[in-house]
C-alpha positions in Angstrom: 6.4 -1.2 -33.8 6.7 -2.7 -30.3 8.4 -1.3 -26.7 10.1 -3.3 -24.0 7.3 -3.2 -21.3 9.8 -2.1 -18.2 10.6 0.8 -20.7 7.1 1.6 -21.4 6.2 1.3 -17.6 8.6 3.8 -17.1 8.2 5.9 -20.0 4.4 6.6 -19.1 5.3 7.2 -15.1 3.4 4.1 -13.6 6.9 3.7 -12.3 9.1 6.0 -11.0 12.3 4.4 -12.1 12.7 1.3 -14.3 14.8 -0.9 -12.4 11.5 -0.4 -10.2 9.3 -1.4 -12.9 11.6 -4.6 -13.5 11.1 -5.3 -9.9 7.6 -5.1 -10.0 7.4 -8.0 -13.4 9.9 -10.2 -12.0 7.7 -10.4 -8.6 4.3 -11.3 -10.9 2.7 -7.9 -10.6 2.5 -6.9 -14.4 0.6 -8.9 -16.6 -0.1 -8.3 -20.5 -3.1 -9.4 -22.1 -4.1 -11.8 -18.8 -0.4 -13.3 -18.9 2.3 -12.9 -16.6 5.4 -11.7 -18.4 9.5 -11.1 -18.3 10.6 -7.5 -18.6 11.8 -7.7 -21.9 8.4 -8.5 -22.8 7.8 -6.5 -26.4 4.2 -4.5 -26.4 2.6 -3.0 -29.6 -0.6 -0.4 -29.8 -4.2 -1.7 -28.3 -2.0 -4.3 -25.8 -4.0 -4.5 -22.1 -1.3 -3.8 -19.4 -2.3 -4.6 -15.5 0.0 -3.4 -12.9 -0.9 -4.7 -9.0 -0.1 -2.2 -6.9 -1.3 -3.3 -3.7 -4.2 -2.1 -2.6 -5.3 -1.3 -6.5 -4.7 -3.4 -9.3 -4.6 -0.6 -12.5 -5.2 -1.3 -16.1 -4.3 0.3 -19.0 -4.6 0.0 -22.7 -1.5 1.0 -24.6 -2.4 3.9 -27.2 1.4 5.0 -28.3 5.2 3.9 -27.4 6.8 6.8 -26.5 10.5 7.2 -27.4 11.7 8.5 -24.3 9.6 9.5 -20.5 6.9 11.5 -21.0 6.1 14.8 -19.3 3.4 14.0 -16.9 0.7 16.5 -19.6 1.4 14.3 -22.5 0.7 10.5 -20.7 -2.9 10.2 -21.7 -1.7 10.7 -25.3 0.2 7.1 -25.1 -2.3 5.2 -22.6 -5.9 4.9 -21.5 -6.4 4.0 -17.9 -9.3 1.1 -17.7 -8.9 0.9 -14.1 -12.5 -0.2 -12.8 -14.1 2.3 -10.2 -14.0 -0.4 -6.9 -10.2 -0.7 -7.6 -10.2 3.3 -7.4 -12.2 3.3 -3.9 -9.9 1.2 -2.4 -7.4 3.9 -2.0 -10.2 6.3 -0.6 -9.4 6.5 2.9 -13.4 6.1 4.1 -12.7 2.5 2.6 -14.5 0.1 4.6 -11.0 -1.8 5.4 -9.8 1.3 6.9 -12.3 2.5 8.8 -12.6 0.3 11.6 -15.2 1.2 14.4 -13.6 1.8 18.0 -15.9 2.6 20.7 -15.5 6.1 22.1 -13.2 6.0 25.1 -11.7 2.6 24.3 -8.3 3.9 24.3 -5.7 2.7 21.8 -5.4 -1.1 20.4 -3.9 -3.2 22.2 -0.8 -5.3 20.5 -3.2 -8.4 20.2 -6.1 -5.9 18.9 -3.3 -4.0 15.8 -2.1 -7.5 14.6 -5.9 -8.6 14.5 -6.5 -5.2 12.4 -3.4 -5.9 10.1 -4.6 -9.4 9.6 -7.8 -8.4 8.5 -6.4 -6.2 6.2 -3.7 -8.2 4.9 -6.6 -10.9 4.1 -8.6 -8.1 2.3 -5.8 -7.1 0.1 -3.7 -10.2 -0.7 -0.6 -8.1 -0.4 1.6 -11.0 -1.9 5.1 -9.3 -0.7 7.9 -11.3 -1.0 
């Protein structure tokens, strides 16, 4: 038996809608099995599904195709999440990219100062937007 992958996106909430999920695989961000895929991509059982999200890029190993969304309780029964831990930390806000060390009484950043922090950042992450 095999899904659509925007459906099955969808279906296990990594995606709030599925023209989002679409979005997100036409753009490059969804890959199956280390390849870059189409939305109408089938899946089956034991498939690897990675979804950049920037900062994190989540993986998942598909356990079940649902028929229709799942209630938020019942998504581990159709997916495992593989996610490694220093993809995790990048979303805790003590992350080293976020903290960045001001000396006391410095005052805000200056305009030249912020776009030298967002640059830095946008290095760090490799946001890719289009």
């Amino acid at each position: 038996m095999t899904q659509r992958i925007d459906k099955w996106l969808w279906f296990v909430r990594i995606f709030k809608t599925r023209s989002i999920a679409t979005e997100y695989i036409r753009k490059g961000r969804v890959s199956v099995n280390g390849s870059l895929v189409k939305p109408a991509r089938e899946v089956q059982e034991g498939d690897t599904v990675t979804v950049r999200k920037p900062p994190v890029a989540y993986t998942f190993r598909i356990k079940g195709l649902p028929k229709s969304r799942l209630g938020a309780k019942l998504v581990s029964d159709y997916m495992e999440n593989l996610t490694p831990e220093e993809e995790l930390q990048k979303l805790d806000p003590n992350f080293m990219a976020f903290n960045v060390h001001r000396d006391p009484g410095t005052g805000r950043p200056t305009k030249k100062d912020r776009r030298m922090l967002d640059e830095m950042i946008d290095d760090w992450f490799d946001w890719d937007e289009d």
